[in-house]
Structures are given as C-alpha cells and as structure tokens.
Steps between C-alpha positions, in 0.01 A plus 500: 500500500759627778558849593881549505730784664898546508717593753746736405736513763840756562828315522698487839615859564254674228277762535173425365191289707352222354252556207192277480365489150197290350568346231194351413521127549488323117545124376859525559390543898228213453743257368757548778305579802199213459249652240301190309772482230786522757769207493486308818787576757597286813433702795679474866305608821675774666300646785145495635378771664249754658472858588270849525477566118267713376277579774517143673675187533582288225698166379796572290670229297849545322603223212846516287565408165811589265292852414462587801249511792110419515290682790166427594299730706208385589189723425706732289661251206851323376834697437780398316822627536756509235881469608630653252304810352351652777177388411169442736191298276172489682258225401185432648426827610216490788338846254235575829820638704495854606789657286634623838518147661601372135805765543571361843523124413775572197697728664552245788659133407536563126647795472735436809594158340604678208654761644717210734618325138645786406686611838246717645354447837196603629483568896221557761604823588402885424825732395555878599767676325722767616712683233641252301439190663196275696442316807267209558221405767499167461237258677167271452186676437356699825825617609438827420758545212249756273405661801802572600644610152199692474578666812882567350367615159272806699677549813878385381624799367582721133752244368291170647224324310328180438574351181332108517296382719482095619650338188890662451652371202911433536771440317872456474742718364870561507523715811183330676179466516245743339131532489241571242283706604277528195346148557079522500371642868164410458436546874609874483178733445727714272845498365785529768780482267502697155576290201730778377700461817811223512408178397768325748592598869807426694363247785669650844339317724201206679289537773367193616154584659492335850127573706528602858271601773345851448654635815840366390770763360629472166813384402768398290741226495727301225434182355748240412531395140364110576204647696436766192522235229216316709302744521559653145379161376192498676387866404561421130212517264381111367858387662284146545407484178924461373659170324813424651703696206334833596592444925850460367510826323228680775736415811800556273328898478403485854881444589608784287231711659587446881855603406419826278205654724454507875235323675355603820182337728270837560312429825169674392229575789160490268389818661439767253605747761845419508585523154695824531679323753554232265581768206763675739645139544530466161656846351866354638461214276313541164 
C-alpha cells in the first residue's frame, strides 16, 4: 500500500501557503504509482544524484513518466510525484526512520519537485521580513545564513523578524516575486512565523552570502543580473534533480526575479562579534 499526500498550492498572486494533506494512499495510488496491480509505464532517467538528507549522505535518483516523477532516496524509500494533482505517494517506506529524519527526507526533493511543477521555487536561503515585505540570505550551507537571520530576528529591531529559515519557498506574481513563508521550518526550535500571519510576502530583495576573513569589514555591493541567475541556480533546492522542461520554466522565474528584486553580494566576516556591524550595514537596505 502507498501513503499518499496533496499539495495544495495558492495561485500566482494569492494569499494562502501551500497546504499538505494526507490522503491516505488507496488502489487508485497503487495502480498509478507501481503497487503490484499497477499498469506498467515507460520510464525516462532524469537525474542521479547525492546529498546530506536526513542526517547523512545519500543517493537520490529521479525517473519520469507521463504521471509524473519517481524519487528514490536511498535508506528512506520511493516517491512519486503526480503532475497534475499535487500529489506525493510514498512506497517502500524504510518504517525504522526517526519521524524527525523521516520529516527531513520529504520535505527536501519531493516536496520541492512538486512545489517546482507547479511554479514554486524553493531556495537555499533564510528570509527576514520587514513590514510588508522580505529579504533573502542566500548561500550553501555554513555560510552563516540562520545565524545571521537569527541575529536579525533578536537584535534587528520591532518591525524585523525571521520568518523561514534555509529552504524559502518563491513564487511569481503579477507585480514580482513573493515568498511563502508558511513552508515547514523544521530546523527552527519553535515557530518564527505565525500561521495566522500573511501567507505571501512581497520579495524586496537577495543577499548573496560571500565568506571573508574575520578581520575583514563588511560590505555591500550589487550584482549583475547574469552573475545573480548563476548563482540563484546553484542555491536552489534539488535544482540537479530538474528535466529539461522544469530548467526552462526555473530560469524563465529566475529572469523575472533578477528584474523584480535587488540582488546584492554581502561580504560577511564569520565573526560573531561583528554582527551589529553587519546589522547596522544592513538597516539601509532591508
């Protein structure tokens, strides 16, 4: 039997976050995702990969077929995605997983995969908001994006606070870009962000993490749109595991993205001391 869950995802512009419902895996889920009375459908390699999933490194494989997408993480199970519905079918369920690691391993290439077929892009980065509207620390893991929005969410001010940390979902509306900031933090020891707050924040603005020498001073300099779109690509979630339709539509958002927010290169001295330095720095921009 597969366990199933749907994706209900807002509409460009809306203002709810994504809801993720189980909905209890069945024959119908069997039959179409590879259950012993499933039909047989031709499958195309996509992608071969590995990462840190779920408390250590492990092989990810993506395969297409007309329904969809088929992941297999090895040591945690098989995923399949649906294109259409929104819906994620686990088979094969590796049942001696901690529920937290369990937790971890979804909420990385599957959900992010479904997210992407429906316009929604998941980025390395950690989101503050201020009023109305978010910026982004973007960068690779050890760059000190949650410390520093950690930092922000204490130190930052009354109208400043973190609202996701590491995974950022985005997507594209009619005057920009907007994150949702309701996505699962499972990294956070407690909620950031209530769920009664906005489901959907105006995206103002990228910082692109860049590590420096600890007696180097901070700073803060533009990015050009062709040297943002590279490094956009590289800090977004499962990015390797994409078929050639969804890098069409990802750079397609990314391009749309470098025009409607501004992206700056933050010059960040990993010295915990000089965060309010770094904070000052930051209160002209955010």
């Amino acid at each position: 039997m597969l366990e199933s869950f749907r994706i209900n995802c807002p509409s460009a512009g809306g203002e709810s976050a994504p809801v993720f419902e189980n909905t209890g895996g069945g024959d119908q889920a069997d039959r179409q995702w590879g259950g012993n009375n499933s039909p047989v459908h031709p499958t195309e390699f996509v992608a071969r990969t590995s990462g840190w999933l779920a408390n250590e490194t492990r092989e990810v494989v993506n395969t297409a077929n007309e329904q969809g997408y088929s992941l297999s993480i090895a040591g945690v199970g098989e995923f399949g995605i649906d294109r259409l519905n929104g819906h994620i079918h686990c088979r094969n369920w590796n049942k001696g997983l901690p529920v937290a690691l369990a937790e971890e391993a979804t909420l990385g290439p599957p959900v992010t995969l479904a997210l992407a077929l429906r316009d929604i892009w998941c980025l390395h980065a950690s989101a503050i908001s201020r009023e109305d509207h978010v910026s982004l620390f973007l960068g690779p893991s050890g760059h000190g994006k949650s410390t520093l929005a950690g930092y922000l969410n204490r130190h930052g001010g009354d109208n400043v606070g973190r609202v996701t940390d590491d995974i950022s979902p985005c997507i594209k509306s009619i005057d920009g870009v907007i994150v949702l900031p309701h996505f699962p933090q499972p990294k956070l020891e407690e909620a950031q962000y209530s769920v009664e707050e906005p489901g959907c924040l105006a995206l103002k603005s990228i910082f692109i993490l860049e590590r420096v020498e600890k007696a180097a001073e901070p700073r803060i300099e533009p990015v050009r749109p062709v040297q943002a779109m590279r490094e956009l690509t590289n800090q977004t979630v499962a990015v390797s595991l994409f078929d050639r339709e969804l890098h069409q539509r990802h750079l397609h958002f990314l391009a749309g993205l470098v025009q409607s927010a501004q992206v700056f290169k933050l010059h960040y001295p990993h010295d915990y001391g000089k965060l309010p330095q770094v904070t000052a720095l930051l209160s002209e921009y955010l």
